[in-house]
C-alpha positions as CSV (number, residue, x, y, z in Angstrom):
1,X,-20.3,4.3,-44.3
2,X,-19.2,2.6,-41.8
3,X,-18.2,4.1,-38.3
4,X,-14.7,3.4,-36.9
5,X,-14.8,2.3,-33.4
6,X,-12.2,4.3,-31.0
7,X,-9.1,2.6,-30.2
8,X,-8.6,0.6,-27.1
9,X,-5.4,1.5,-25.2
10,X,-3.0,-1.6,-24.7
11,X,-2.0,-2.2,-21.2
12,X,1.4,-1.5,-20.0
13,X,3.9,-3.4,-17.9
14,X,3.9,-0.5,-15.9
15,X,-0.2,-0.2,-15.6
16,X,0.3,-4.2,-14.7
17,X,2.7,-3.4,-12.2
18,X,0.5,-0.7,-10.6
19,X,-2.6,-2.7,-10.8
20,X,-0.6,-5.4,-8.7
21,X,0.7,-3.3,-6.3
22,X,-3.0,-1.6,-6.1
23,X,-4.3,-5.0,-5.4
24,X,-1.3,-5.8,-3.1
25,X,-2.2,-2.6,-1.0
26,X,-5.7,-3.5,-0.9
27,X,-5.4,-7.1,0.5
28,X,-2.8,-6.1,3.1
29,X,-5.3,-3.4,4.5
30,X,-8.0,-5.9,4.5
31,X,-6.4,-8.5,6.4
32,X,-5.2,-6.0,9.0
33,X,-8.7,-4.4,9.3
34,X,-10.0,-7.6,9.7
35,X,-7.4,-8.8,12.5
36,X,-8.5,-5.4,14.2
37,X,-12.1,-6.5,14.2
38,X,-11.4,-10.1,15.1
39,X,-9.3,-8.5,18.0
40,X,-11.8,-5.9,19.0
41,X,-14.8,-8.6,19.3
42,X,-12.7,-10.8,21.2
43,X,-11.5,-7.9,23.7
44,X,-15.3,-7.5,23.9
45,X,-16.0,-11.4,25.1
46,X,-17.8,-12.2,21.6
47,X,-16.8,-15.7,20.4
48,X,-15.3,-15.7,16.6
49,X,-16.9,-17.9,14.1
50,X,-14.9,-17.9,10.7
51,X,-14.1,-19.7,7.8
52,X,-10.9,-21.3,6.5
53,X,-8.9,-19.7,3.7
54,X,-6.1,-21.4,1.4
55,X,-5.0,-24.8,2.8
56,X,-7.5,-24.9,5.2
57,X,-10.3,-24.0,2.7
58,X,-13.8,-25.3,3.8
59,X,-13.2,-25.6,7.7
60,X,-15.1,-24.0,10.3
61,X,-13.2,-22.2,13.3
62,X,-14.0,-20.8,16.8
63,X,-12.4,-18.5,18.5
64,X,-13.0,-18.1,22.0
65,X,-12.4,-14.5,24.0
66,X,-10.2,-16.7,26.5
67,X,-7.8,-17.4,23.7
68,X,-8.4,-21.2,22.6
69,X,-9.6,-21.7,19.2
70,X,-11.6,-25.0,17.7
71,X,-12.0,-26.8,14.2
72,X,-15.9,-27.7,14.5
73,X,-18.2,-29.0,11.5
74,X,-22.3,-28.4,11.4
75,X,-24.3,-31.9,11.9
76,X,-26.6,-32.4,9.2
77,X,-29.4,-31.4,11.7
78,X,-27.6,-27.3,12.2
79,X,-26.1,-28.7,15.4
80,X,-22.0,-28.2,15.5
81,X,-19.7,-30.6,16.8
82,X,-15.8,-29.8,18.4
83,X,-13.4,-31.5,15.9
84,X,-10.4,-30.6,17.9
85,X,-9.2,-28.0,19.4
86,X,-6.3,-26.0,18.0
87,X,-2.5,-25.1,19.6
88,X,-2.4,-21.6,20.7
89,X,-0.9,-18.6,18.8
């Protein structure tokens, strides 16, 4: 005899659209949780070090507690080097 296996419910549009907007939800906390952070530490006069996202994928940027912000790269021997510096906000 052989057993039969439960049934697996098929999503919904509706479960999609909730799972999107859950997912949605999620990001937009993240990112303001992080800018809070980001602000916090500078307000503090901690330099930022972070990593490019999107279009700037794979580039390295400083930000400074005085505002200016820098592209840099790490040298091969763990040294970094300026690449420019960026316009303000």
């Amino acid at each position: 005899m052989v057993d039969q296996l439960p049934s697996i419910p098929t999503p919904t549009a509706a479960a999609a659209d909730d799972a999107l907007a859950d997912r949605e939800r999620f990001m937009r906390l993240f990112h303001e949780g992080v800018q809070r952070e980001v602000a916090e530490q500078l307000a503090a006069g901690l330099t930022i070090y972070s990593g490019g996202t999107g279009a700037e994928e794979g580039k390295l940027f400083i930000h400074t507690p005085d505002g200016r912000r820098f592209e840099y790269r790490v040298r091969e021997d763990g040294t970094r080097e300026i690449v420019r510096e960026l316009p303000g906000d």
